[in-house]
C-alpha positions in Angstrom: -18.8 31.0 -16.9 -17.9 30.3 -20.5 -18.7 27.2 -21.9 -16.6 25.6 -24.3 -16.5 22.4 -26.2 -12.8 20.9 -26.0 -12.3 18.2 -28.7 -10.3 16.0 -26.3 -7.7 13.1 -27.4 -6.0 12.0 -24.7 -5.5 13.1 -20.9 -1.9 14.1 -21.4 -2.9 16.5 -24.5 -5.7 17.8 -22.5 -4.3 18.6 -19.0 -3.0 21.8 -18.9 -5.8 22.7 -21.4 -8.2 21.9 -18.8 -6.5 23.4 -15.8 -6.3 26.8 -17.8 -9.2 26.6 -18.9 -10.9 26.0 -15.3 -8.5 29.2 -14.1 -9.8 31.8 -16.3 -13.4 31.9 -16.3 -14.3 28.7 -18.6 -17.1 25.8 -18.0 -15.3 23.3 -20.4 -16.7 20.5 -21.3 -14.8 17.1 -23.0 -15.9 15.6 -25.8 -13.8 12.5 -27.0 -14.3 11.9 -30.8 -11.4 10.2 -32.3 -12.1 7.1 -34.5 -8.9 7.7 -35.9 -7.5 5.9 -33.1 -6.0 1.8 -33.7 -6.6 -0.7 -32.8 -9.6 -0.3 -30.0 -7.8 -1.0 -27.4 -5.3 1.9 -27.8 -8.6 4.1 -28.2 -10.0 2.4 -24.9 -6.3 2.9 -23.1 -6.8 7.0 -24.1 -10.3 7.5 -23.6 -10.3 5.4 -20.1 -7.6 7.4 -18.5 -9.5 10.9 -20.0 -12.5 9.8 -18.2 -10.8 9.3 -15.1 -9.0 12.4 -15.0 -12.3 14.6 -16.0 -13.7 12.8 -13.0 -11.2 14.0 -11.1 -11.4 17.6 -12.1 -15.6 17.5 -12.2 -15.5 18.1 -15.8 -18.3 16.8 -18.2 -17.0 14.3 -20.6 -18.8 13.5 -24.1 -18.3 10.3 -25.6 -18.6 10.3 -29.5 -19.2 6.6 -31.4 -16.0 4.7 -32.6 -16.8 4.7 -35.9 -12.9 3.6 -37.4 -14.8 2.3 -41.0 -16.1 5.6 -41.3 -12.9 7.5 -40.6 -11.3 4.9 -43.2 -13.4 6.3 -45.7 -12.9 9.6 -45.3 -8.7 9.0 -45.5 -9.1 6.4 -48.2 -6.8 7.2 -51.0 -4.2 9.2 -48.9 -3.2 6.2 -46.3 0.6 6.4 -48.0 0.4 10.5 -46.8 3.6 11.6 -44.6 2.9 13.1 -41.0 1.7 16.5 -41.3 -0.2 15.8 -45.1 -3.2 15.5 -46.6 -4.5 12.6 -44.8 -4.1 14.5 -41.0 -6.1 17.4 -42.9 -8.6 15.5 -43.9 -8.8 13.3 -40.5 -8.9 17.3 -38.8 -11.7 18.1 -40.8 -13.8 15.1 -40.3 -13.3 15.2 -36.0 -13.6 19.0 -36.0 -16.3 18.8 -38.0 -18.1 16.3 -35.8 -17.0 19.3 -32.8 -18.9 21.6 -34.5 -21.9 19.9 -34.8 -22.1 19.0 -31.2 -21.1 22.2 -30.4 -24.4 23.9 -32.4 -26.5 20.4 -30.9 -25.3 21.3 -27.3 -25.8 25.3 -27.5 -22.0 25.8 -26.7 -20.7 28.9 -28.6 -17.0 28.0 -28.7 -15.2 24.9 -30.2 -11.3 24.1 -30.0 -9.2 20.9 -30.0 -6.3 19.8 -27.9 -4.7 18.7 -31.3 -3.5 22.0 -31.4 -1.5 21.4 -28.3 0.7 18.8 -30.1 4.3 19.6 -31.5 3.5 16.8 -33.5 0.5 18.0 -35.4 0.8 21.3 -38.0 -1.0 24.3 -36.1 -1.9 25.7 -39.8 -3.2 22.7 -40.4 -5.9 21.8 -37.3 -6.7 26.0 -37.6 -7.4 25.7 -40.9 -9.9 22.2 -40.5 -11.6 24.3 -37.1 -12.3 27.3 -39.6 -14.0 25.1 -42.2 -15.8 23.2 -39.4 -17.4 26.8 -37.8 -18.6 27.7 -41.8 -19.6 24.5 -42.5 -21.9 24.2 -39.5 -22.2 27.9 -39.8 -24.3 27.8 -43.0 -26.6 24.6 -41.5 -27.6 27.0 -38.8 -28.0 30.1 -40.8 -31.8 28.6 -42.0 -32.7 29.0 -38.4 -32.4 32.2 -36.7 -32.7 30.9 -33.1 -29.6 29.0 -32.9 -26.3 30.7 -32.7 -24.1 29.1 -34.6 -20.5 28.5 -32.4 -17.5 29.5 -33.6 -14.1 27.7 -34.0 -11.2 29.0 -30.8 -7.7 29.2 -32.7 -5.6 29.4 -29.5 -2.2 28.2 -29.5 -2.3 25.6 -26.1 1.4 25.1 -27.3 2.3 29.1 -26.0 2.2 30.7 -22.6 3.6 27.9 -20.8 0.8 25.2 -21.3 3.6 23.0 -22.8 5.9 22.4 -20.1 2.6 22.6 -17.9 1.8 19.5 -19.8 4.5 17.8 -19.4 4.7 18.3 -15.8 1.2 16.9 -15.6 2.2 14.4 -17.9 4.6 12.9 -14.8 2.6 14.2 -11.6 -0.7 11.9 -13.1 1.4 9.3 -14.1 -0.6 9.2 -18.0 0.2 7.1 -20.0 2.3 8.9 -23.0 1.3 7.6 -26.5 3.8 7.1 -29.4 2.0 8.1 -31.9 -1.3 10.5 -32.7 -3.4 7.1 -33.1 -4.0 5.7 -36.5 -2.5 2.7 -37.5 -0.6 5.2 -40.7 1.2 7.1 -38.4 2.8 4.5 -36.1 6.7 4.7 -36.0 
């Protein structure tokens, strides 16, 4: 089996991710790192019902800190951003980045995210944040010739059916289905 570090934001993003993944030959393995999300309790509300559902399916789940300062000062500047600018960029970078690293800590040799499952987030835009991740970390593990450094999966989870797989999901679990990706600049 292939292991494979899925950056994880909610269940309903990550259901049909998981369930394809467990189909075709993959050990994945969740790890939740979104201080993006506000207020707490919404990033409880998500990261509760994850857990529940990787217990259900046997699949290892990673909790990263909540660090929501920190992630504040990585947007600062670009809270006025639209949907889909620099500040979701920036917020790809600093998650995927985080993937990366766990990624190289844990000895995985593939990352992805279930952001790129989302019709609401720019594919371009989370490919281009998991590219820079994999060289960042890429050039850390470069000074020592034992570690493989892991590199970043740019699968669309929005092709092949994995979207109305989600959705169907979505109703047979019962998840709750958020309103927005999670910070408090993108609530409608």
């Amino acid at each position: 089996m292939n292991k494979v570090l899925l950056h994880a934001c909610c269940a309903p993003c990550s259901s049909a991710i998981l369930e394809w993944l467990l189909n075709n030959g993959y050990t994945p393995i969740l790890y939740f790192c979104n201080p993006n999300i506000y207020p707490l309790e919404e990033y409880e509300h998500r990261k509760s019902e994850l857990i529940s559902y990787a217990n259900k399916l046997e699949v290892k789940f990673i909790d990263d800190d909540y660090n929501h300062s920190d992630w504040l000062s990585c947007v600062k500047g670009l809270e006025t951003q639209p949907e889909r600018g620099a500040r979701c960029l920036k917020c790809f970078e600093y998650r995927l980045l985080k993937t990366a690293y766990k990624a190289l800590e844990l000895n995985i040799p593939l990352f992805t995210t279930t952001l790129a499952s989302s019709r609401w987030k720019n594919l371009t835009q989370i490919n281009e944040a998991g590219k820079w991740a994999e060289n960042v970390v890429s050039e850390k593990a470069s000074s020592n010739i034992s570690i493989e450094s892991p590199k970043f999966w740019d699968k669309n989870w929005r092709k092949d059916g994995l979207q109305n797989r989600r959705n169907e999901l979505l109703k047979q679990e019962g998840f709750y289905n958020q309103q927005y990706c999670g910070c408090e600049f993108s609530v409608r």
